[in-house]
N, C-alpha and C positions, 0 to 999 in steps of 0.2 A: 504494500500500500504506500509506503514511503517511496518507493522509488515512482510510483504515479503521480504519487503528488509533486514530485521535485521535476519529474519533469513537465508538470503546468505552471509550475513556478517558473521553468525555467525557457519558456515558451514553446516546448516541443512539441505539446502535443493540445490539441485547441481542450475548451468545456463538454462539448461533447463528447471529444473522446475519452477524456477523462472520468467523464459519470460510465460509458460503456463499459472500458475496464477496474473500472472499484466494482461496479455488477457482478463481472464475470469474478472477480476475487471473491466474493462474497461465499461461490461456488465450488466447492473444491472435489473432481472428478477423481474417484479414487478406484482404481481398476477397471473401469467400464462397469463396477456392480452399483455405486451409490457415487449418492448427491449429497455433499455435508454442504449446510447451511450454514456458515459460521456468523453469520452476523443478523440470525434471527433473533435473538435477545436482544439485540439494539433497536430493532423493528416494535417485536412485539411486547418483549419484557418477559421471554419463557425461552432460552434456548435451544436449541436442538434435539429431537429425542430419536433414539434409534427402535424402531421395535423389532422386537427377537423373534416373535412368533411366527409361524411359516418359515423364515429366511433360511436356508440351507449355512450349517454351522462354520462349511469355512469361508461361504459370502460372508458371516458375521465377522469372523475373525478378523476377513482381509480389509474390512471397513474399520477396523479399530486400529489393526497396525499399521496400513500405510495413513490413517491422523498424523499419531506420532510420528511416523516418519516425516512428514512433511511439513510437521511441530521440529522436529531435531536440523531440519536444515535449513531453519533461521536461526541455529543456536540451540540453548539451554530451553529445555521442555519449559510453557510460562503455564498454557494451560488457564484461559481468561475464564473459560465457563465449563460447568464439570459437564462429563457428557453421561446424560440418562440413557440407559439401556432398560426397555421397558419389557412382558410377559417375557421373562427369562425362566427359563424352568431352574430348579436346584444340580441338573446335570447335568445342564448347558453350564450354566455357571462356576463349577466345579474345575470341568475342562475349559474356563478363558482362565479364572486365576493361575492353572499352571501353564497355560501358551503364553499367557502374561508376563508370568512372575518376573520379566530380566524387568519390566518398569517399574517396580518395586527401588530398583536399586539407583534409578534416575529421580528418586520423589515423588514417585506417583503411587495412591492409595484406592484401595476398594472398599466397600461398603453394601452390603446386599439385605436387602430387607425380604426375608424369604414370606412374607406372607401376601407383600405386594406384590413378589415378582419382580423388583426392580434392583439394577446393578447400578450402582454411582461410581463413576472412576472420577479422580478431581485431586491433587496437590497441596493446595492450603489450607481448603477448611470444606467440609463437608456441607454447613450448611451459613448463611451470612445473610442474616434477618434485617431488613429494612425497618428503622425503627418508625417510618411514616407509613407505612401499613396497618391498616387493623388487623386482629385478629379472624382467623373462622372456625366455625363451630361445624363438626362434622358428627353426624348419628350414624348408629344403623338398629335396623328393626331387631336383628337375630343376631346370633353370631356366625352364621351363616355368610354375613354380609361382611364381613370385614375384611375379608382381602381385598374385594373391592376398595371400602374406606380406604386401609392402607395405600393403596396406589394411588388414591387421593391424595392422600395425608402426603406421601412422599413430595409429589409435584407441588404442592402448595408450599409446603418448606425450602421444596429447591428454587422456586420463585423467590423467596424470601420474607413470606408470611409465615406467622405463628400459627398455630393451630393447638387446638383445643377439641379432646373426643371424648364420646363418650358410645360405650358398645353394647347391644342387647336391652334395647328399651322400647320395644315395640310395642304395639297397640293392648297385642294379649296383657299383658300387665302394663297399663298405662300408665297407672301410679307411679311406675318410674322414671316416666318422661319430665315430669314438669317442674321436680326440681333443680336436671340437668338444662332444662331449658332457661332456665330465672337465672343456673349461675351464668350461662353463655350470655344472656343478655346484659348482665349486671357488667362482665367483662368488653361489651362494647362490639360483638363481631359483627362485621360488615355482612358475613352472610352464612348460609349453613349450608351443608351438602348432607342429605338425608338417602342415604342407603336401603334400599326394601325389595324382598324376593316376593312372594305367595301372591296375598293382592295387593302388596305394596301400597297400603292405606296412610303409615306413617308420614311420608312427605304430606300431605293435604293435611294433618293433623296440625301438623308445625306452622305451615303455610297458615293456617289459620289464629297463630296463637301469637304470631311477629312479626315486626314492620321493617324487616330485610329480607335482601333476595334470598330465595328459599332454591336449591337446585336439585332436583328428584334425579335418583339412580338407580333405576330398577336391575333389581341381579336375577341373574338366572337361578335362584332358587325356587325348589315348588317340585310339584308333581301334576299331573292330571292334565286339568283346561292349565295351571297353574305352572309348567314344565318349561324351561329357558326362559325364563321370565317376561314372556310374552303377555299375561295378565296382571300381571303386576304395569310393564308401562302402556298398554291402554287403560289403565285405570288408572296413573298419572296423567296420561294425556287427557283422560276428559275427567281432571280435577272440577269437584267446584269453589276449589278455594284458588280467590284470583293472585296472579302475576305468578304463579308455579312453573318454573325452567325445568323440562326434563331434557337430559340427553339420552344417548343409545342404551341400549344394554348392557350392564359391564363396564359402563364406558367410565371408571371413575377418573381415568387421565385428563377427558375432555372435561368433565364435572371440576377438578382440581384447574385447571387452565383457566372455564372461567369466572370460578371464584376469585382468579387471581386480577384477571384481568380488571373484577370490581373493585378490590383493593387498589392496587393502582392509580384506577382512574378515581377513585376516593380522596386519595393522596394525592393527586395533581391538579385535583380542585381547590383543596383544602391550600394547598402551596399558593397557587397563582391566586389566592385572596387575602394570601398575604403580603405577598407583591404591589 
């Protein structure tokens, strides 16, 4: 990127060409198998995530090691944003930390959260909280649900939001909802991401009971009409408790992305009124 910009400094190459190739930098083709975005968290404010699921194991491989190679031949590994590796199985994983392990010895660290299924590789700090963020409050109905949450939880944290859970408090014993809900609210979350298999009733419960964005995640728990959690999100979709966000099934990555993305824009409101 440095050598682009010196040479618009230095008149060699006009404005447009200039924005052309900071683009194509942005893109870094690594074997003909993938596309790293490197400058998606400057964009969005959620960096890069690779998902594992499907990918043939030494496509995965070969997308993590020519990074760093092509991290090492500017130098010393700097490593700006840690890279998420998302549905990793425990035997996928197993086998990268020993095709890995020589980056061990360059400063580089792993971290697996085995019930999200997610790998973190990252250098300085695993995780680096925005203190102009609010917090979010994340449920789930069962315990069923919580690997889901987790891959939530993870992505919100590696955003740079706190988070705040709490697990197995669904409708069948409601009694235990509401006074996880009083302390989330007392703590100020910007928003909740509510976790549910079966019929997924909990999200509409909350949605009803607090004045922030509420984001339904229907899991594939259940049996019957009730099986891949298929009833659970048409009965988020046709809430009648209003402003209720659902995303896919499963999907707690997107659920975590844009809970973040309201923190954020929370926080760059909250900023530019103090300006």
């Amino acid at each position: 990127m440095k050598e682009i910009l010196k040479s618009l400094a230095e008149g060699k190459i006009s404005i447009e060409e200039c924005e052309t190739l900071l683009k194509a930098e942005n893109i870094r083709q690594l074997d003909e198998v993938a596309q790293i975005d490197t400058s998606r968290k400057d964009r969005t404010g959620f960096p890069e995530a690779i998902l594992a699921d499907s990918k043939d194991y030494e496509d995965l491989l070969t997308i993590i090691k020519r990074f760093f190679e092509k991290e090492e031949a500017n130098g010393p590994i700097e490593l700006k944003n840690n890279i998420i590796i998302t549905r990793l199985s425990k035997e996928r994983h197993e086998l990268l930390r020993k095709d890995l392990a020589y980056l061990t010895e360059k400063g580089i660290k792993f971290d697996y959260n085995k019930r999200a299924k997610i790998l973190i590789i990252y250098k300085d700090a695993l995780v680096n909280f925005n203190p102009e963020y609010a917090k979010v409050g994340i449920l789930t109905a069962g315990t069923s649900d919580i690997a889901i949450a987790e891959e939530a939880k993870v992505i919100v944290e590696q955003g740079g939001c706190e988070v705040i859970t709490s697990y197995d408090i669904g409708v069948a014993g409601i009694h235990r909802l509401f006074p996880q809900i009083a302390y989330m609210v007392e703590e100020d979350v910007c928003a909740f991401i509510v976790c549910a298999g079966m019929e997924g009733a909990l999200p509409s419960v909350v949605a009803g009971l607090v004045d922030v964005p509420v984001i339904a995640v229907p899991t594939s728990v259940g049996y019957g009409v009730g099986a891949d959690g298929k009833a659970a999100l048409y009965s988020m979709l046709q809430s009648c408790a209003p402003g209720l966000s659902v995303v896919n099934i499963d999907n707690g990555f997107g659920a975590g992305v844009y809970a973040l993305t309201i923190a954020k824009n929370i926080a760059k409101r909250v900023r530019m009124s103090k300006e």
